[in-house]
N, C-alpha and C positions, 0 to 999 in steps of 0.2 A: 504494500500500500504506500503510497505518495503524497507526505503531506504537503500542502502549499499555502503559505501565509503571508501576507505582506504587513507590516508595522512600522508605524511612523517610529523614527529614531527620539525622547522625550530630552530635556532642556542640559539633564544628567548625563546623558548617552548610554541610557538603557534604553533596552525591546523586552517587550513584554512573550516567553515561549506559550504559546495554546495549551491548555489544559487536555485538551485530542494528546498532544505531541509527546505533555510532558508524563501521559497516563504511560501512551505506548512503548516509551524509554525508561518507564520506569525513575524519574525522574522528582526526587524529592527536593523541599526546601533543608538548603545545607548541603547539598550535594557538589560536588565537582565539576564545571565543565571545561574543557580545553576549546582554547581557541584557537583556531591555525589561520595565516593569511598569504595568501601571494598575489601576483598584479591582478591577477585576475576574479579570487575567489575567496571566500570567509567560510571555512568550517566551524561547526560548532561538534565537538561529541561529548560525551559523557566521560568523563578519567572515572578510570577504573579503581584505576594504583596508582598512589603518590608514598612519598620517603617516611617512615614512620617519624621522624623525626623532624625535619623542615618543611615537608609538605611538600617537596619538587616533586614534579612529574614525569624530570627528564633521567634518559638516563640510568634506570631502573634497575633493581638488582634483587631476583628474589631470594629471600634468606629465611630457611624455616618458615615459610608462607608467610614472611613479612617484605614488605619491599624496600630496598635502600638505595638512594641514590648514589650516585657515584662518588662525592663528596664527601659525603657523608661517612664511607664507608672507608675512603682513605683516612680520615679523621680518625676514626674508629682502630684501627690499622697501630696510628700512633698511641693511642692507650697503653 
C-alpha cells in the first residue's frame, strides 16, 4: 500500500506524519526517526537501533543484542 500526503511545512519546521502512516509503521510518540537527504530527495524511516549510550544511529555495532556505536565503543576499548 502507498501512502501519499502533502503538509504545509509550520512556522517551527515541523510536518505533521498521518495517523494512517504512523498506525502502519508502527510509529509511536518518543520514537526514533532518521532522516536522510540528497539533491534530490528526503527520506524519512523509523531507527530501529541507536548506541545504548549516546543515542547515535550511525555506525552500529551489535553487542549482546545491544547496539554500540563506533565511538562509543573505542571509548569503551580504553577503560
Amino acid at each position: 500500500m502507498i501512502y501519499t500526503n502533502f503538509r504545509e511545512i509550520d512556522k517551527a519546521g515541523r510536518i505533521v506524519i498521518s495517523k494512517d502512516i504512523r498506525r502502519h509503521f508502527n510509529i509511536q510518540a518518543g520514537d526514533v526517526l532518521q532522516i536522510n537527504a540528497d539533491d534530490e530527495c528526503i527520506t524519512i524511516r523509523k531507527a530501529e537501533s541507536k548506541c545504548v549510550f549516546c543515542n547515535s544511529l550511525d555506525r552500529l555495532v551489535d553487542f549482546e543484542h545491544k547496539h554500540i556505536c563506533a565511538d562509543c565503543l573505542e571509548k569503551l576499548k580504553d577503560i
